[in-house]
C-alpha positions as CSV (number, residue, x, y, z in Angstrom):
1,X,23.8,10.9,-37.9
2,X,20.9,9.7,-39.8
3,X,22.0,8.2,-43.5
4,X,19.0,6.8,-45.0
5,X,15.4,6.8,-44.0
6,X,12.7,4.5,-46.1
7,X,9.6,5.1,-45.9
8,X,6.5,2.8,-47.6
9,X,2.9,2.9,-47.9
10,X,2.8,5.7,-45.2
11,X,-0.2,7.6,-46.2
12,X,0.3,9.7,-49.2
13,X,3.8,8.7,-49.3
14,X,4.1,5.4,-51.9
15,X,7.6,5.1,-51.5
16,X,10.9,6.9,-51.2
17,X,13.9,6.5,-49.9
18,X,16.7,9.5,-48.9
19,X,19.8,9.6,-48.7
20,X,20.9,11.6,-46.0
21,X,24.2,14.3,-45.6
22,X,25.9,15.7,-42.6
23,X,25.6,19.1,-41.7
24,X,22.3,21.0,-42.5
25,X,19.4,19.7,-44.2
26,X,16.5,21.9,-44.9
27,X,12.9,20.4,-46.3
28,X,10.5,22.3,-47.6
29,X,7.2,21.8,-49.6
30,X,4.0,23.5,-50.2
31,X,0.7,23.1,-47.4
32,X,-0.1,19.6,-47.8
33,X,2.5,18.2,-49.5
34,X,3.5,15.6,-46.9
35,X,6.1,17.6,-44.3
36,X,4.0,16.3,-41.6
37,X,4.5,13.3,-43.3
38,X,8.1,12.6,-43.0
39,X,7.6,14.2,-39.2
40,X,5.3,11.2,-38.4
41,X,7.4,8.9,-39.9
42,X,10.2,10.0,-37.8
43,X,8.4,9.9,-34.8
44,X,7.2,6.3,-36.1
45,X,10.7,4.7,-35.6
46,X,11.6,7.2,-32.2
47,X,8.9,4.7,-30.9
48,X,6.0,6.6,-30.9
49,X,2.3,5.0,-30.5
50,X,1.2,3.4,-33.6
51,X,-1.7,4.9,-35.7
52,X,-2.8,2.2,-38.2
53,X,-4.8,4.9,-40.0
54,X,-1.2,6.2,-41.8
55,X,-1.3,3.3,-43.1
56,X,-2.0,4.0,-47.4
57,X,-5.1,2.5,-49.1
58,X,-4.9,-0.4,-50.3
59,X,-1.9,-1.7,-48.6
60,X,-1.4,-3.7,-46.2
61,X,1.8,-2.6,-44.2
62,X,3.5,0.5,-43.5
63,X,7.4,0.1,-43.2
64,X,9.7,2.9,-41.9
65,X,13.1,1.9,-41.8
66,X,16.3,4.3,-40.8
67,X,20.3,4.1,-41.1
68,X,22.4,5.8,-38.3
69,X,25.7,6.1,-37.8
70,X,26.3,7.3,-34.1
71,X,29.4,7.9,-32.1
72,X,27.7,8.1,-28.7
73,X,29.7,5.5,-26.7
74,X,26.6,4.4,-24.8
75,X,24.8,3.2,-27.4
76,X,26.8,0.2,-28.1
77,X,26.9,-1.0,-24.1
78,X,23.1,-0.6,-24.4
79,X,22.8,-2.8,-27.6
80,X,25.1,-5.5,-25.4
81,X,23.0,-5.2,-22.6
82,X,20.1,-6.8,-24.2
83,X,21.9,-8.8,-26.6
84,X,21.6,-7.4,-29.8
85,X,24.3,-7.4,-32.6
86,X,26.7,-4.0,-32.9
87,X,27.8,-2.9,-36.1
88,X,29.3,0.3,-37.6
89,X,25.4,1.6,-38.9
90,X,22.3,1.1,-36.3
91,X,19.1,0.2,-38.1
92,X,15.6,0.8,-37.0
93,X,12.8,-0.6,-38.4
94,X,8.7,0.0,-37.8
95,X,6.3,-2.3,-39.0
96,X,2.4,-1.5,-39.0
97,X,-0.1,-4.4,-40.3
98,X,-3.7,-3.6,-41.8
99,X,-4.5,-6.5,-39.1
100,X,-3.7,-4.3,-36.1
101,X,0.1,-5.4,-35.6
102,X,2.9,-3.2,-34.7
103,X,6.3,-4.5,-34.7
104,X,9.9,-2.8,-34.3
105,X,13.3,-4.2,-35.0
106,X,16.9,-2.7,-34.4
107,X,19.7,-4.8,-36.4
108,X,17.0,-6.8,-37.2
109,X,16.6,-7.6,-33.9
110,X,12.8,-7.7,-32.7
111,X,12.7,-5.3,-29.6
112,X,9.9,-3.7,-28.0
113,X,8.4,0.0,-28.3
114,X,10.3,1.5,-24.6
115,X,13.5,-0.3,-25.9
116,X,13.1,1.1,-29.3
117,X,12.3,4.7,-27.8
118,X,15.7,4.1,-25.3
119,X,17.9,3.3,-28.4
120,X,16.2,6.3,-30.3
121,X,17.1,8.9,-27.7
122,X,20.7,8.2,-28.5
123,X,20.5,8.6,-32.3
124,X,17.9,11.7,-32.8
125,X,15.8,14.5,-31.4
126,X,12.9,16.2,-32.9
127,X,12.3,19.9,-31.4
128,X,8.6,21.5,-33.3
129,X,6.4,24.3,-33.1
130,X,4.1,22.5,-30.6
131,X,7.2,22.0,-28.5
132,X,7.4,26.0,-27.6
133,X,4.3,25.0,-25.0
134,X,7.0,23.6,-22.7
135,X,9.0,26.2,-22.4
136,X,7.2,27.8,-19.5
137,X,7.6,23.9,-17.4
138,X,9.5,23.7,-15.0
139,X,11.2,20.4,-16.1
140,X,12.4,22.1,-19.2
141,X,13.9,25.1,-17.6
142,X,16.1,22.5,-15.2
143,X,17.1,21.1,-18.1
144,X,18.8,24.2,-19.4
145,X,20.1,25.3,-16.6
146,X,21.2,21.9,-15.5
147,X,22.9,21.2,-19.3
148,X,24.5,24.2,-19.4
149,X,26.4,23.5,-16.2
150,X,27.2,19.8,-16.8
151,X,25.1,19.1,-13.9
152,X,23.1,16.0,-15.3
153,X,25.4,13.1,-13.4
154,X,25.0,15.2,-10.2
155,X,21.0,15.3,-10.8
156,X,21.0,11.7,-11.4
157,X,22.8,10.7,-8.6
158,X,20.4,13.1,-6.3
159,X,17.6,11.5,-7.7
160,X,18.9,7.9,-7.3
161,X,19.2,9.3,-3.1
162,X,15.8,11.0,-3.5
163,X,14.1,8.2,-4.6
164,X,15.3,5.6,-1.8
165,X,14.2,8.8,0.4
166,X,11.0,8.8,-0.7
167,X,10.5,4.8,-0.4
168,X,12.0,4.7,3.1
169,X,9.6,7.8,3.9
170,X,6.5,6.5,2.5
171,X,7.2,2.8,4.1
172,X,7.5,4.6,7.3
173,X,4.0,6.3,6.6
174,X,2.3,3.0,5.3
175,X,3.7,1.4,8.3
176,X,2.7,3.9,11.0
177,X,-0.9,4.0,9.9
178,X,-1.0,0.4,9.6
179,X,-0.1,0.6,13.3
180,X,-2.5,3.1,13.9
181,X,-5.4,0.1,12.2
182,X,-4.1,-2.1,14.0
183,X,-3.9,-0.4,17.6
184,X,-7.6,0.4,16.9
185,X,-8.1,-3.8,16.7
186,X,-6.0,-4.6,19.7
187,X,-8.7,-5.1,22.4
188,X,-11.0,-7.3,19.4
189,X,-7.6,-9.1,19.2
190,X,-6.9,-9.8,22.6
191,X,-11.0,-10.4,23.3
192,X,-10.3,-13.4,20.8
193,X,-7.0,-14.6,22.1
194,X,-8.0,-14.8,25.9
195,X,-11.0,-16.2,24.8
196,X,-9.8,-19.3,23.2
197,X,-6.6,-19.2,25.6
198,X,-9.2,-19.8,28.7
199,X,-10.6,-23.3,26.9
200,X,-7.2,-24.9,27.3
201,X,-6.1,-25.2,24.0
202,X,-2.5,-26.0,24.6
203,X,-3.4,-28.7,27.5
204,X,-2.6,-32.0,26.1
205,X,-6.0,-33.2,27.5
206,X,-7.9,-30.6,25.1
207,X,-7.4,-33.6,22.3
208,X,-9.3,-36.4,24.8
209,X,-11.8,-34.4,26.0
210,X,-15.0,-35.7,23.5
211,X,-13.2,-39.5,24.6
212,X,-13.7,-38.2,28.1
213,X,-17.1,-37.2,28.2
214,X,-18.4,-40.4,26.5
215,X,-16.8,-42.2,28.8
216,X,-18.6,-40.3,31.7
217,X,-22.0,-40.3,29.7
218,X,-21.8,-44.0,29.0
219,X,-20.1,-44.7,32.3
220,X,-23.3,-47.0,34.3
221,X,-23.6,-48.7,30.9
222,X,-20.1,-49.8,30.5
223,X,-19.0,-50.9,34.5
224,X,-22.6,-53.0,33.9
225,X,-20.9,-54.5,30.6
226,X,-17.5,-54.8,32.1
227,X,-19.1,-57.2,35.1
228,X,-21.0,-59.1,32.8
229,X,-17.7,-59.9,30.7
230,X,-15.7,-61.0,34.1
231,X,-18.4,-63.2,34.9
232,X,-18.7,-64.5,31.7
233,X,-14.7,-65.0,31.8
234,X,-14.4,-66.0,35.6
235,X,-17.7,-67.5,36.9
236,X,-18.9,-70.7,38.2
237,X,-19.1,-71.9,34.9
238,X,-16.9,-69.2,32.9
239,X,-14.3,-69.8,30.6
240,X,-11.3,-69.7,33.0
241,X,-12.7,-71.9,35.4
242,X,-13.3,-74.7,31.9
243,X,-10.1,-73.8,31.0
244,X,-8.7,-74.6,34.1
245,X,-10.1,-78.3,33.8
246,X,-8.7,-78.7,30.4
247,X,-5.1,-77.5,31.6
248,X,-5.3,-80.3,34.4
249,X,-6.5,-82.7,32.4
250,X,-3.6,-82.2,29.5
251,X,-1.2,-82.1,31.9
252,X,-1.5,-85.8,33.0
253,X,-1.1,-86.7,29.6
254,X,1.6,-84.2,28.0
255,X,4.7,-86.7,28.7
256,X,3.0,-89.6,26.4
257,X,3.1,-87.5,23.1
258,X,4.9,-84.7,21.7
259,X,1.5,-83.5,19.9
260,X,-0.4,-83.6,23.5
261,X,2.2,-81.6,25.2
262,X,2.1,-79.0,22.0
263,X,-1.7,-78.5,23.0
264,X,-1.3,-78.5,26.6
265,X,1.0,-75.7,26.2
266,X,-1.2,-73.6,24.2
267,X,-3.9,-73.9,26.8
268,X,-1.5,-73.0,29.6
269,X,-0.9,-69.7,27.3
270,X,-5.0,-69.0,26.9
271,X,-5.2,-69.9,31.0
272,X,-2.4,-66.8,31.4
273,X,-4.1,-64.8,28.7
274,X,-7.7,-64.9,30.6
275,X,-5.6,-64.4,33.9
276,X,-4.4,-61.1,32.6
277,X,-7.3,-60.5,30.6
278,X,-9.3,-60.6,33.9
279,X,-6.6,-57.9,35.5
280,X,-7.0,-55.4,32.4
281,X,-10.8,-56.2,32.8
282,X,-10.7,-55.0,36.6
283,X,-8.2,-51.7,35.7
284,X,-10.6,-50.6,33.4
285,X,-13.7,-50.6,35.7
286,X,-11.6,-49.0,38.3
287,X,-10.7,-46.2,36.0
288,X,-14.2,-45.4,34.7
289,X,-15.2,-41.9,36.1
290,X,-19.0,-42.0,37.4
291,X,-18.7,-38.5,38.4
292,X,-21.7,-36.5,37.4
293,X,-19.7,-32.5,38.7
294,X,-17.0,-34.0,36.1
295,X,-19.2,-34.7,33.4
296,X,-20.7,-31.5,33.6
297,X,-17.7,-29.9,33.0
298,X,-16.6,-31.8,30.6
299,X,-20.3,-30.8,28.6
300,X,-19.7,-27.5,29.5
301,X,-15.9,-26.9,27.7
302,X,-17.5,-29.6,25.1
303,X,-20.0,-26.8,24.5
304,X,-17.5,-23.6,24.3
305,X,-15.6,-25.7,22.0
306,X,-18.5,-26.0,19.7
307,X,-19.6,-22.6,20.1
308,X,-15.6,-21.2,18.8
309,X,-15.9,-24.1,15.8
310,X,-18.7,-22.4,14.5
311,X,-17.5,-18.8,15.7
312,X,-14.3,-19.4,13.6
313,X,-15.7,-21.6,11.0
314,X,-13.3,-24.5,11.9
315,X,-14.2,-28.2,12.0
316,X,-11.7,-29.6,14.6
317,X,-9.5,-28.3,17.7
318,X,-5.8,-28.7,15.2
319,X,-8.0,-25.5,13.3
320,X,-8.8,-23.6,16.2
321,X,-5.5,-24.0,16.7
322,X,-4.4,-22.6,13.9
323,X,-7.2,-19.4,14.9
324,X,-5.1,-18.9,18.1
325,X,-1.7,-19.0,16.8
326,X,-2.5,-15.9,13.8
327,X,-4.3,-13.9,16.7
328,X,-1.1,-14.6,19.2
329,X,1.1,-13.7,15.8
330,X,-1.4,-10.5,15.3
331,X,-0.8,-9.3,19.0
332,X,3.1,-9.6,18.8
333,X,2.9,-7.5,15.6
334,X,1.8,-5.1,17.8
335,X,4.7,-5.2,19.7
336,X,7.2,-5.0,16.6
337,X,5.4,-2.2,15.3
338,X,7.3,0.1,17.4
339,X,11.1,-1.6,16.5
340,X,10.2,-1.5,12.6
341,X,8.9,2.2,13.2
342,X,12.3,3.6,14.6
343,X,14.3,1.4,12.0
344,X,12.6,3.2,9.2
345,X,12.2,6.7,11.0
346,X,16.1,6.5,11.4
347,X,16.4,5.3,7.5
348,X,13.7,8.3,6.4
349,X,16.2,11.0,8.6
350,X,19.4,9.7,7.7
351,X,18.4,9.4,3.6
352,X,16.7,13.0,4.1
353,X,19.9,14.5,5.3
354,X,21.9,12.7,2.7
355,X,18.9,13.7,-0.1
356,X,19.5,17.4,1.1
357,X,23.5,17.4,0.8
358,X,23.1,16.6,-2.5
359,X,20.3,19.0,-3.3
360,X,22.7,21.7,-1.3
361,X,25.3,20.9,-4.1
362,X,23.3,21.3,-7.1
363,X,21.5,24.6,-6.0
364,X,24.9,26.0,-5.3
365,X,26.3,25.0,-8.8
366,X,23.0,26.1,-10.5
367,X,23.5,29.8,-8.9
368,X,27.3,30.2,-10.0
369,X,26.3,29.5,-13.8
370,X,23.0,30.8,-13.5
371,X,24.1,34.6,-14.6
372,X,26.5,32.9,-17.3
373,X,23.4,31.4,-18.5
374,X,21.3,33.8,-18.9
375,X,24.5,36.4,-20.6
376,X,24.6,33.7,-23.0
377,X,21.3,33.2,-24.2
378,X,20.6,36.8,-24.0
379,X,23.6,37.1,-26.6
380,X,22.1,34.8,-28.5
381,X,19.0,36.7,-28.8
382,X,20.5,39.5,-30.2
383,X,22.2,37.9,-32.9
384,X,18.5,37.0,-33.8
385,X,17.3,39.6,-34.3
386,X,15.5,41.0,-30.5
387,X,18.4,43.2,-29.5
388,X,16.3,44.7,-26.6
389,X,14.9,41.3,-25.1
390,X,16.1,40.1,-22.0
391,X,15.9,36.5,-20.2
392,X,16.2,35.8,-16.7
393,X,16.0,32.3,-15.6
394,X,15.8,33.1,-11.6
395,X,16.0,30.6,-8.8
396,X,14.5,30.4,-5.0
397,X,16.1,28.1,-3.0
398,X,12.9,26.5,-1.2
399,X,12.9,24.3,2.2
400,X,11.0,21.4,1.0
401,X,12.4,18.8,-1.8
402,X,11.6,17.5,-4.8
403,X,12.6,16.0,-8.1
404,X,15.2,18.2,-8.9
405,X,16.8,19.2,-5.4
406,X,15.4,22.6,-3.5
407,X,15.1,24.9,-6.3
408,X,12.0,26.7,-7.5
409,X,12.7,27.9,-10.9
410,X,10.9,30.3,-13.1
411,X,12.1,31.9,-16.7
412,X,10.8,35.5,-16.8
413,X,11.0,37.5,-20.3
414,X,10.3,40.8,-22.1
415,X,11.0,41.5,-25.8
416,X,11.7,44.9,-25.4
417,X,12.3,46.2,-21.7
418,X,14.6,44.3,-19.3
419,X,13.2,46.3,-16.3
420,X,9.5,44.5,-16.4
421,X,9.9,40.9,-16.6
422,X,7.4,38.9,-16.6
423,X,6.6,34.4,-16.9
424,X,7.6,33.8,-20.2
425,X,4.5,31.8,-20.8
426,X,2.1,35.4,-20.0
427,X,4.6,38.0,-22.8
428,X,6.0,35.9,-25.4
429,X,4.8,35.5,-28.8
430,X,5.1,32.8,-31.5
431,X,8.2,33.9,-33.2
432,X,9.9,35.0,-29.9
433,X,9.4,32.0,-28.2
434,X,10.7,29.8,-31.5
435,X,14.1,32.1,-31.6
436,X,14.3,31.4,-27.6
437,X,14.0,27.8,-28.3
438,X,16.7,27.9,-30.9
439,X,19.0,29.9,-28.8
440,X,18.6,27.2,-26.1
441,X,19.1,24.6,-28.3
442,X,22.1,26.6,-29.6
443,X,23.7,26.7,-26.3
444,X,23.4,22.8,-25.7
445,X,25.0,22.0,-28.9
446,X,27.8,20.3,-27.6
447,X,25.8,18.1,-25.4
448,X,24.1,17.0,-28.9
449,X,27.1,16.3,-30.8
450,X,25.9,12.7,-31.2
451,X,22.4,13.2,-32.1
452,X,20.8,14.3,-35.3
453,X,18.2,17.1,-34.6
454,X,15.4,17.7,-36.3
455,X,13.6,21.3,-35.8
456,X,9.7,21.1,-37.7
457,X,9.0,24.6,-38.4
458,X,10.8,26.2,-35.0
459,X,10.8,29.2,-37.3
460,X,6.8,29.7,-37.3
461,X,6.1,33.1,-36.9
462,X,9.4,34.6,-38.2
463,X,10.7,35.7,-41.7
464,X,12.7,38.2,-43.5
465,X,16.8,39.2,-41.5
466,X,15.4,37.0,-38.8
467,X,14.6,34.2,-40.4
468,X,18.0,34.1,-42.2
469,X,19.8,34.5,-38.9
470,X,18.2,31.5,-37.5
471,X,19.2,29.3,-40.9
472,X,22.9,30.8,-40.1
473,X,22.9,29.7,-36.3
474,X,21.2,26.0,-37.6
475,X,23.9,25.7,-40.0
476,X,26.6,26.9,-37.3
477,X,24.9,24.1,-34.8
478,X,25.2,21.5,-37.3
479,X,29.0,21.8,-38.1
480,X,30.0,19.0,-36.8
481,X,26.7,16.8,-36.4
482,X,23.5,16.9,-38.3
483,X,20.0,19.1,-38.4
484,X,17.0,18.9,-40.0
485,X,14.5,21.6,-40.5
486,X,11.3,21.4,-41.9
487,X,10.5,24.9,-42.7
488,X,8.6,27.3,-44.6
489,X,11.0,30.4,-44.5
490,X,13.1,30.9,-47.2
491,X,15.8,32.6,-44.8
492,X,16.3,29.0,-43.3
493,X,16.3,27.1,-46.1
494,X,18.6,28.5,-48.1
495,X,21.2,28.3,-45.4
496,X,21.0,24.2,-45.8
497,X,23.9,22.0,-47.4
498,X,21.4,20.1,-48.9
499,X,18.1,21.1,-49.5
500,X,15.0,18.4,-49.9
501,X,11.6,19.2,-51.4
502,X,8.2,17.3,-50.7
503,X,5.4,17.8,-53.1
504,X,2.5,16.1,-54.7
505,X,2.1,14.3,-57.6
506,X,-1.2,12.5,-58.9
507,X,-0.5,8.2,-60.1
508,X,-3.5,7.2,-61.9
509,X,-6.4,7.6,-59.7
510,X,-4.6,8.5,-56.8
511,X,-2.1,11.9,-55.3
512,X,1.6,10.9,-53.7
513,X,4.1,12.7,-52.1
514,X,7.2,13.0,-53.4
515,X,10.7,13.7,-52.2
516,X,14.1,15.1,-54.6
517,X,16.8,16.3,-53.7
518,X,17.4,19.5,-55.3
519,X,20.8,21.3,-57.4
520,X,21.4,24.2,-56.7
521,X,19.6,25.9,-59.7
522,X,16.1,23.9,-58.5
523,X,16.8,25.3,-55.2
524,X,16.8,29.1,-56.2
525,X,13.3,28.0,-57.8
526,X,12.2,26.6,-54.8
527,X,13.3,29.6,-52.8
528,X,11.9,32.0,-55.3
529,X,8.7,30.0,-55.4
530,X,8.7,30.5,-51.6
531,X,9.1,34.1,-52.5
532,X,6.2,34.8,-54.8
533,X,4.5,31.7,-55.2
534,X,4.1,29.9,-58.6
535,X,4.2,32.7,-60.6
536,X,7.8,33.4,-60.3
537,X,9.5,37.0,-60.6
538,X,12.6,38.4,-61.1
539,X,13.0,40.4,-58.1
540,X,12.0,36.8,-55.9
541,X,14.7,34.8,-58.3
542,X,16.7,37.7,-57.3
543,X,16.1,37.4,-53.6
544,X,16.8,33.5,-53.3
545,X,20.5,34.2,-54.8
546,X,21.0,37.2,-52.6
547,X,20.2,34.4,-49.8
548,X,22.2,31.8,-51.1
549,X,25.4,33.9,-51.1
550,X,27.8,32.8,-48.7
C-alpha cells in the first residue's frame, strides 16, 4: 500500500507531502488544480519516460519520492536478485535535473528505469479514462479471461514453449534460405576450388617451384661457373694440386716438431675438404636440369600462380592456401546443410507439437470459465446501474498459433438488447465502457490484493445513482488493499475513507497547487461545491450528507 508520496518542484506543485490510508482514497479538485499533477507524478516513480519540462521554474530538480508497504512475496526475491537491501517499507525515488539527468533509486539504491518499472508493477497500478481505448485489444480481453481463471502460470509456461518454437522455427527458415544462397554459389564455388586444386597446391614441390625455374633459366650460366670453380680447385695449377705439394712437403718434416706436425695436419684436413669439395662440386653440375620442355612448364604453372595471386589478392602460395582451404570449408557446408536442416526441422515439429498441447490446455480451461465470466461481469453491470446490458466475451478456437495459444477472442456488447451484439469498441459509450472497466477490475480484485490501484477519472461520463454505485463497488474493492480515485463525481467521492483535495493557491508572484486532507465537515463543502459550484446551496449541502450516509 502506498504510505507517503513527496512530491517537489513538480510543476505547479512547490511541495507537499501525503500521508496515505488504507482502504479508499478519493481526490478531487477543481479543472486545473493539479490532479493531472499528482497522476504524472505517479507515473514518474512507476518508471515512466522523463519530461524535464515538469520540472517548476526556477528550480533545479524535481524529486518524487514514495513509501510502500507491500506483502507480495515476490517483491523481496526480486530486491535480492539484484542486490538491494529489504526492509519492512520499499522506497522509490525519481530525480529530474534542469541539466538533462534522470535518476531513480529504490532503498536508496540507484537502479535503472526497466528495473524501477519491474519493482513498480508489484507495488501499484494506475487504470484512467485514456485506458478505456484498450478494452477492445485483444491482449486485454486475454487478460480477463485468463485472470479470472487463474490461468497466468499456464500462459507463461506456453509462452516460455512458444518462444523456443518460434526460435527453432525461424533458425530452420534462416538456415534453409541460407542453403538456398548458397546452392545458387556452388558451381562459382567449385569453379574456384578445382581451379586452384589443378595448380598443385598441396604437392610439396608447389613451395620450390620459383627455386626450380631459376635454376633451369640460369642453368648454361651456372654448369659454365661450376667448371670454371673445379678447375680453379683441381687444375694443373689449382689449389688441390698446391695443396698436394705442401701436404708432402710437411709430412717429411712433422716428426721434428710438435708445431710442424699441428700444421701438417691442418693441411691434410683442407686436402680432404677440397677432395669433397670437388665431389659436391660434380653432384651439383650433374643435377642441374638443362631441359628447355621442363622449363616451360615450370613458366607456365609459375604464370597461373601469378595469375590466382592477383585473382585472390594474395602475395605468396601459404595465402592461396588459405583461399583453398575456406572454398573446400564453403563446399563441405554444402554438405552439412542438409544434417543441420533435419536437426532443426525435427526440433521445429517436436516444439510445435509440445507448443500445441499446451495451447490445447489453455483453450479448454478458457471455454469452461468463459460463461462464468461473462455471468459475472454481467452481474456486475447491473449493480451499476445498465440492468439491460449484456457482455459476451466469445472465443474461436483457430488452427494457427500465437502469443496466447489458439484462441481468437473478441468482447461483443449492447447496453440495452442482449440479442444484437456487437465489438465493444463499435456500441459503447464513455460512461459504459468506464463502468465495464470497473466491473473488470472488480472481478480481478483478489489478484490485486497486493497492489495499490489508482483509477484517474474511470467515472468520466457518469453521475447521479450511477456514480454512487461505482464509489460503493471502489470502496468494496479496496477492503482489504488500497484505491485511489481521482474523480470529479461527487457519487465516488463521498464513498472514500479519506478524502484529499488539490487546489490552487497564488505565493507571491507565482500560483501552486496544494493538497489537505479534509474532516469530514470540509468534505460535505467539497461535495456540495461539486454540487453547485462556489456558490453553495442548501439543497447541494443537503445532497453531499444524503451521500455521505452509510
Amino acid at each position: 500500500m502506498l504510505k507517503e508520496l513527496y512530491i517537489q518542484n513538480y510543476a505547479l506543485i512547490a511541495e507537499t507531502r501525503l500521508n496515505l490510508v488504507d482502504g479508499f482514497i478519493s481526490v478531487t479538485g477543481e479543472s486545473g488544480a493539479g490532479k493531472t499533477l499528482m497522476l504524472g507524478a505517479l507515473n514518474l516513480i512507476s518508471g515512466a519516460r522523463a519530461d524535464f519540462d515538469v520540472i517548476s521554474r526556477g528550480e533545479d530538480k524535481t524529486v518524487v519520492e514514495a513509501s510502500f508497504v507491500s506483502s507480495s512475496p515476490e517483491l523481496p526475491i526480486l530486491l535480492e536478485e539484484n542486490s538491494l537491501d529489504v526492509y519492512e517499507q520499499v522506497i522509490i525515488r525519481r530525480e529530474l535535473t534542469r541539466a538533462g539527468r534522470s535518476r531513480a533509486f529504490v532503498n536508496d539504491s540507484p537502479v535503472s528505469l526497466s528495473f524501477l518499472r519491474e519493482v513498480s508493477e508489484h507495488l501499484f497500478q494506475i487504470h484512467g479514462q485514456h485506458e478505456n481505448q484498450i478494452i477492445s485489444k485483444s491482449r486485454f480481453q486475454f487478460e480477463q479471461i485468463d485472470g479470472f481463471v487463474n490461468l497466468q502460470l499456464e500462459l507463461k509456461e506456453f509462452q516460455i514453449a512458444y518462444k523456443n518454437h518460434l526460435s527453432y522455427k525461424h533458425e530452420y527458415e534462416s538456415l534453409l534460405e541460407a542453403a538456398a544462397q548458397v546452392k545458387k554459389d556452388l558451381d562459382y564455388f567449385q569453379f574456384q576450388f578445382d581451379e586452384l586444386m589443378a595448380i598443385g597446391l598441396e604437392d610439396s614441390q608447389i613451395s620450390t617451384i620459383e627455386n626450380d625455374y631459376n635454376l633451369l633459366e640460369h642453368s648454361e650460366e651456372i654448369l659454365e661457373s661450376l667448371k670454371n670453380a673445379r678447375n680453379g680447385l683441381y687444375g694443373d695449377s689449382g689449389s688441390h694440386a698446391q695443396i698436394d705439394q705442401v701436404k708432402r712437403v710437411l709430412s717429411s718434416i712433422d716428426t721434428y716438431s710438435p708445431e710442424i706436425k699441428s700444421v701438417a695436419d691442418r693441411i691434410e684436413s683442407i686436402h680432404i675438404e677440397l677432395s669433397d669439395l670437388e665431389k659436391d662440386i660434380e653432384r651439383i653440375a650433374d643435377s642441374v636440369d638443362v631441359d628447355p620442355q621442363k622449363k616451360r612448364l615450370l613458366e607456365e604453372k609459375l604464370d597461373e600462380l601469378n595469375k590466382q595471386y592477383a585473382k585472390h589478392s594474395v602475395s605468396n602460395i601459404e595465402e592461396l592456401k588459405l583461399v583453398l582451404a575456406d572454398y573446400e570449408l564453403k563446399l563441405s557446408s554444402i554438405d552439412s546443410f542438409g544434417e543441420e536442416l533435419e536437426r532443426l526441422q525435427d526440433l521445429t515439429s517436436t516444439t510445435e507439437k509440445q507448443v500445441r498441447k499446451l495451447a490445447l490446455s489453455l483453450s479448454e480451461a478458457r471455454s469452461e470459465g468463459l460463461q462464468r465470466f461473462n455471468k459475472t461481469v454481467n452481474n456486475l453491470l447491473e449493480g451499476l446501474g445498465m440492468p439491460k446490458a449484456h457482455l459476451k466475451l466469445e472465443l474461436r478456437r483457430k488452427d494457427s498459433l500465437n502469443q496466447f495459444g489458439i484462441d481468437e477472442i473478441e468482447i461483443l456488447f449492447n447496453a440495452n438488447d442482449a440479442q444484437f451484439l456487437k465489438p465493444i469498441s463499435d456500441v459503447a459509450s464513455g460512461g459504459e465502457i468506464s463502468r465495464l472497466m470497473l466491473a473488470l477490475k472488480a472481478i480481478h480484485s483478489e489478484n490485486n490484493l497486493n497492489l495499490s490501484m489508482i483509477f484517474d477519472e474511470i467515472d468520466t461520463g457518469v453521475s447521479g445513482e450511477v456514480a454512487k454505485r461505482m464509489g460503493k463497488l471502489m470502496r468494496q474493492l479496496s477492503a482489504n488493499g488500497q484505491i485511489i480515485a481521482i474523480t470529479h463525481s461527487p457519487g465516488v467521492a463521498a464513498q472514500g475513507i479519506d478524502h484529499i483535495k488539490i487546489y490552487k493557491e497564488e505565493q507571491g508572484d507565482q500560483v501552486v497547487s496544494k493538497f489537505v486532507t479534509l474532516s469530514e465537515e470540509e468534505r460535505l463543502i467539497e461535495l456540495a461545491t461539486m454540487f453547485s459550484g462556489n456558490q453553495i446551496t442548501k439543497a447541494a449541502l443537503e445532497s453531499a450528507r444524503s451521500l455521505r450516509k452509510p
